[in-house]
Residue, then its C-alpha position, 0 to 999 in steps of 0.5 A: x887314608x880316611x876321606x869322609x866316611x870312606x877310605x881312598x888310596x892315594x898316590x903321586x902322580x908328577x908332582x900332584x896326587x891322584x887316587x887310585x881307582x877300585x880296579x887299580x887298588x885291586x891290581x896293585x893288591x895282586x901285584x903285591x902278592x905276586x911280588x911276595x912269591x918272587x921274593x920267597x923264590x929269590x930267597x931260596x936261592x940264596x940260601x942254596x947258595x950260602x949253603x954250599x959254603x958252611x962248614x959241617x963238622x960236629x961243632x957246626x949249626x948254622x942259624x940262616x937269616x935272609x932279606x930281599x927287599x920289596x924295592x930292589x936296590x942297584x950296587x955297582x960291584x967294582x973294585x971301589x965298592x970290594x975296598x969299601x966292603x972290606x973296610x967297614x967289614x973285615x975285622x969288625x964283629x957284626x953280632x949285637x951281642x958280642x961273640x968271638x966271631x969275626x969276619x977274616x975273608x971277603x971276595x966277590x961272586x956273581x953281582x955278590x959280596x962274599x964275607x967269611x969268619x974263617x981264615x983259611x978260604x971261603x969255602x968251608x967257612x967257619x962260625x960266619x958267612x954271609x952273601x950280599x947282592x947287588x939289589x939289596x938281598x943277602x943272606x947272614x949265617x952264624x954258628x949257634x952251637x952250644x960248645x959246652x953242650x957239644x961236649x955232652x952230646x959227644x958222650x956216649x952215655x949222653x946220647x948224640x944229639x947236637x945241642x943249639x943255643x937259644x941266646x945265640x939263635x936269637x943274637x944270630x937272627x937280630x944281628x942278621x936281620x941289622x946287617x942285611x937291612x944296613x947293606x940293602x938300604x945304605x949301600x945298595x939303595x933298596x927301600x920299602x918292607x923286606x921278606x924276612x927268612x931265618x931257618x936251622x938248615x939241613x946242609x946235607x947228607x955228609x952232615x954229621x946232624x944227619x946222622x942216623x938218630x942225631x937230633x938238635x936240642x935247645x940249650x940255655x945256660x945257668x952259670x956255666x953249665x947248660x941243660x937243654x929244653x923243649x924236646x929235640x928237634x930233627x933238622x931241618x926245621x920249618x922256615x920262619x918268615x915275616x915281613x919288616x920295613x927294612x927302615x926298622x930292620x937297619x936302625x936299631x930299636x923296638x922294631x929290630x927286636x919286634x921283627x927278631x921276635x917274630x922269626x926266633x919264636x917261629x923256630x923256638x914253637x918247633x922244639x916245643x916253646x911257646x915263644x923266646x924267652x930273650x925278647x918280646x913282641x913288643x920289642x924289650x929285652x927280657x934280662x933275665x933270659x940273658x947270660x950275666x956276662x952279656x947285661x952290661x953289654x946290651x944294657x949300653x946298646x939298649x939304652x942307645x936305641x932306645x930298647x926297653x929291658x924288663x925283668x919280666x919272668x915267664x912261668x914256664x921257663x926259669x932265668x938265668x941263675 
C-alpha cells in the first residue's frame, strides 16, 4: 500500500497490523519464488501420474490441464468424502461447453480422487480423466480430437497426421482450470493464487502419435467439414504455464476466461497463431470462432457470469461459416 510518498507492505500480526521490514519483504519475495518451483515440481508429478491412465488409440489426444494451489488445502479422504464426490460427480458433465463426455468411474489412490469417462476401468480411461488430491492440486484431462478430422488423417492419401481441435483445446482448458479450482477452494480449503499448467503430452512410445511421421495438426470446422491451420506440430508441445487466483478460476466470468486465454494462446503459438481465436485476454468470447450449434449454449453461461461476447474478427484466421 501507498503511505506517503513510499510503498509499505502490510501484514496481520494478532489482531492488529504491522509492516514488513526491507529484509523481510525480500524474504517473503525469495519464499515466493521458492514456493512457485515446489509448485511446478508438484505439478509434474501429477501429470506423470494421470498420464499412465489415458487411453491411446488413434482417436485419443489428450488436453492436460493442471492446478496446485499456493496455500494447500486439507481434505480428509474418507468413505464421506468418496460418497460426496460422487454425487456431484458421476453422471454430470464438467465441460463448459457441453460435449457427450461424462464421468462413468470414481475410485480413490493415495490422498486422491480418481474420476473416469470410461465405463469399463479406470485404467485406460477414455474422453475424461481427472486426479484431485487432498491439498488442493489436481490434474483434468479431455479428449480434443477432431473425429471428422481423424477420418482424414486415416487416409492414406491424407496423409497420417492426428488432427485436434482448436474449439475443444480451449473448452478443455476453461472447463479444467473451473473444476480444479472448485474442488481446491470448495472441498479442500485451498486458497490464494494457484499455478496453472495445461500441455498436449506425449504418453509414450506405444502411442500411435509416436509413430514415425505422425504429427498433430490444429483443426476448426465450418459447417460440417473441418480443414486444418497453422502448421503441424510433433507432440509434445511445450508446457504452458500461468498463475490465477483460484477465487477467479472457480467462479465463472472475466478472469476464468483471461486465465484460459492466457495457457490455450501459449499452445496455439506452437502450431503457428498468434493467439486463440475463441476468446480474448480480456475475457470475452469471440462468437464467431465458435461452432453455431454451441452460441445459444454459451450465450446462457455468458450472460450468467457476467462474460462479454464480441463479434469481433481477426484478420488472419476466417469464422465460422
Amino acid at each position: 500500500m501507498l503511505v506517503n510518498d513510499g510503498l509499505r507492505f502490510p501484514v496481520r500480526h494478532g489482531t492488529t497490523t504491522r509492516y514488513l521490514s526491507e529484509p523481510e519483504v525480500a524474504t517473503a519475495y525469495r519464499e515466493r519464488f521458492a514456493r512457485v518451483l515446489g509448485q511446478g515440481e508438484r505439478a509434474q508429478v501429477i501429470e506423470a501420474q494421470v498420464r499412465k491412465r489415458l487411453a491411446r488409440p488413434n482417436d485419443h489426444c489428450w488436453v492436460l490441464v493442471s492446478l496446485v494451489p499456493d496455500m494447500p488445502g486439507d481434505l480428509l479422504i474418507d468413505h464421506a468424502a468418496l460418497q460426496e464426490a460422487q454425487r456431484d460427480n458421476v453422471t454430470k458433465f464438467p465441460a463448459v461447453a457441453r460435449t457427450n463426455f461424462s464421468w462413468h468411474r470414481m475410485d480413490v489412490g493415495l490422498r486422491c480422487i480418481m474420476l473416469s469417462g470410461s465405463r469399463e476401468s479406470m485404467a485406460g480411461a477414455k474422453w475424461l480423466a481427472a486426479d484431485l488430491y487432498s491439498d488442493g492440486a489436481g490434474i483434468f484431462a479431455m479428449n480434443a480430437i477432431d473425429v471428422a478430422g481423424r477420418h482424414k488423417a486415416d487416409d492414406p492419401e491424407e496423409g497420417t497426421d492426428a488432427w485436434v481441435h482448436d474449439e475443444e483445446i480451449v473448452n478443455s482448458i476453461i472447463s479444467g482450470l473451473r473444476f480444479l479450482a472448485r474442488h481446491a477452494r470448495d472441498r479442500a480449503g485451498a486458497g490464494g493464487e494457484a499455478l496453472i499448467r495445461a500441455a498436449i503430452p506425449d504418453l509414450g512410445d506405444d502411442l500411435v502419435v509416436r509413430s514415425p511421421g505422425r504429427i498433430v495438426r490444429l483443426s476448426c470446422r465450418r459447417g460440417h467439414f473441418s480443414d486444418t491451420i497453422g502448421r503441424p506440430l510433433a507432440i509434445p508441445a511445450d508446457v504452458a504455464q500461468a498463475a490465477s487466483s483460484l477465487d477467479a478460476l472457480a467462479d465463472d466470468g472475466p478472469g476464468l476466461v483471461n486465465a484460459a486465454y492466457l495457457l490455450a494462446t501459449d499452445l496455439f503459438q506452437q502450431f503457428g497463431l498468434a493467439e486463440t481465436p475463441q476468446i480474448t485476454r480480456h475475457g470475452e468470447l469471440r462468437r464467431r470462432y465458435w461452432g453455431s450449434y454451441r452460441h445459444q449454449e454459451l450465450q446462457t453461461w455468458a450472460d450468467e457470469a457476467g462474460i462479454m461476447i464480441t463479434d469481433e474478427e481477426l484478420p488472419w484466421l476466417v469464422p465460422m461459416a
